[in-house]
N, C-alpha and C positions, 0 to 999 in steps of 0.2 A: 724222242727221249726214252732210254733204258729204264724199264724198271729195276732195281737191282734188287738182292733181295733184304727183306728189312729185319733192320735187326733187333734181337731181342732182348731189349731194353724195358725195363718198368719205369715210373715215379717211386720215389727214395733208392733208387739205386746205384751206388758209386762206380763209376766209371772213369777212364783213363782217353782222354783226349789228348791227342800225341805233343802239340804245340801247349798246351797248359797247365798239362799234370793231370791231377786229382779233381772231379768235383762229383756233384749229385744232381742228378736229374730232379728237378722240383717238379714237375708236371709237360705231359704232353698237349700241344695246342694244336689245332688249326688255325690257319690263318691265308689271305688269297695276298698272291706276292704279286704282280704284273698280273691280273686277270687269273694268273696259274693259283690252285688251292694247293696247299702245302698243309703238310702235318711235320709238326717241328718236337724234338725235344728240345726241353728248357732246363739248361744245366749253369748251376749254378758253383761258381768256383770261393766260396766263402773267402779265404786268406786273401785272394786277391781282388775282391768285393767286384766282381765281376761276373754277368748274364750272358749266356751263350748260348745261341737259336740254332741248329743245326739240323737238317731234314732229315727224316726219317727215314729215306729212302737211300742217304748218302753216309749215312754212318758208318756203315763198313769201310766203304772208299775212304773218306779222309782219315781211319787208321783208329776211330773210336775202337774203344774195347772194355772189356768188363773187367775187376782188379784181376791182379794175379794171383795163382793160388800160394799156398803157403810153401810150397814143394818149391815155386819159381823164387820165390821170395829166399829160402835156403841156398838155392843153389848163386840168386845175388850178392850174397853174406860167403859165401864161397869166394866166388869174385874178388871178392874185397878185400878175402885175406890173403889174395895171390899177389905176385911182384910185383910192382907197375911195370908197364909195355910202354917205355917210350921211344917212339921213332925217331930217326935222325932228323926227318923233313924240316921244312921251314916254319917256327911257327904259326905262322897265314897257315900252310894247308893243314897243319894236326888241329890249331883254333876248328879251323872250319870242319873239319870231321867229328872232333869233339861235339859241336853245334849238331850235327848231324844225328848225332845217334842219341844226344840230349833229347831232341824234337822227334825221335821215332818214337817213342812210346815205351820201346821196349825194356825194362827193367837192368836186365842183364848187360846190356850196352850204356846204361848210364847208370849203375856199379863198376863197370870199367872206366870210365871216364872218373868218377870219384877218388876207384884206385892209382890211375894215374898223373892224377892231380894233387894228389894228398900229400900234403908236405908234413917232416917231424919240426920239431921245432930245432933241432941240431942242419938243417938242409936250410939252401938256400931261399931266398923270399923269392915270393909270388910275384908275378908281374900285376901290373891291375886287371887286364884280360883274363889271364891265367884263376885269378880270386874267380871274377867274375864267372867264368865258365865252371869252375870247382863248387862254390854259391850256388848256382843254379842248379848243378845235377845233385847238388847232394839235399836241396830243397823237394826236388820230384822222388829222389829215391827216399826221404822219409815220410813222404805224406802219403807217398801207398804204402812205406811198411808198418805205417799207423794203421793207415785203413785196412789191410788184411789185417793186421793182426789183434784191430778193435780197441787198439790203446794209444793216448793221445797221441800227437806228437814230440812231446819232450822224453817223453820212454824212448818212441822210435829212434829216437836223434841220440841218446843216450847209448842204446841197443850200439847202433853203427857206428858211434866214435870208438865202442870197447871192442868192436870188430878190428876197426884201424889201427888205434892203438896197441892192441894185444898183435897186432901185423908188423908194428916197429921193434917190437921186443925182442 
């Protein structure tokens, strides 16, 4: 087994876990898994009252990361006030790309996905998938641009509708 190298993480510090968005490290533990001793962070995902143990030596590998800066965060609000980019494909594979870049982590790919989801209310209706997958990225993109930017989440949420909206205008 590789060591890899471990990441530099504290307790109270919010980070970005690619499949769950937003949470905060409560404290790092030991603990022996199979005979093997493990040093685990313990992150805690508040909104979705959910605990999550993840090794300390795998963090980087599974895509963990520390928020984004505020520069990243700008240039997602960017994003958001550009076209939507919708492909001709079938919705099975734009669904599943959408899911893809939702579950990466990275900001900037799921501001696109919001932009290209985003319906006015003069446009046609949403499928229920289509909500679904639009729901979900525009949930990870306002709970980190809370957490950079240290104000709740109903600002944030606020913040990005007057991005969109000020997009249909």
């Amino acid at each position: 087994m590789s060591k890899a190298k471990k990441a530099e993480f504290s307790p109270n510090d919010y980070v970005v876990y690619p499949a769950h968005g937003v949470g905060q490290i409560v404290s790092i533990e030991s603990q022996e898994i199979a005979g093997i001793p493990l040093e685990l962070f313990v992150i805690s995902f508040e909104k979705d009252k959910m605990t999550l143990r993840v090794p300390t030596h795998k963090a980087e590998e599974v895509g963990m990361r520390s928020l984004s800066t505020p520069d990243v965060v700008s240039k997602a609000m960017t994003t958001l006030k550009g076209k939507a980019k919708v492909k001709k494909a079938m919705w099975s594979r734009r669904a599943q790309e959408y899911e893809q870049k939702i579950n990466s982590g990275d900001l900037i790919a799921i501001a696109e996905v919001v932009r290209d989801l985003h319906r006015t209310d003069d446009q046609r209706e949403q499928s229920y998938s289509e909500r679904q997958l639009y729901e979900a990225a525009l949930e990870r993109l306002t709970r980190e641009v809370a957490a950079v930017s240290g104000a709740d989440e109903v600002a944030a949420q606020k913040q990005v509708d007057e991005v969109l909206l000020g997009r249909a205008a």
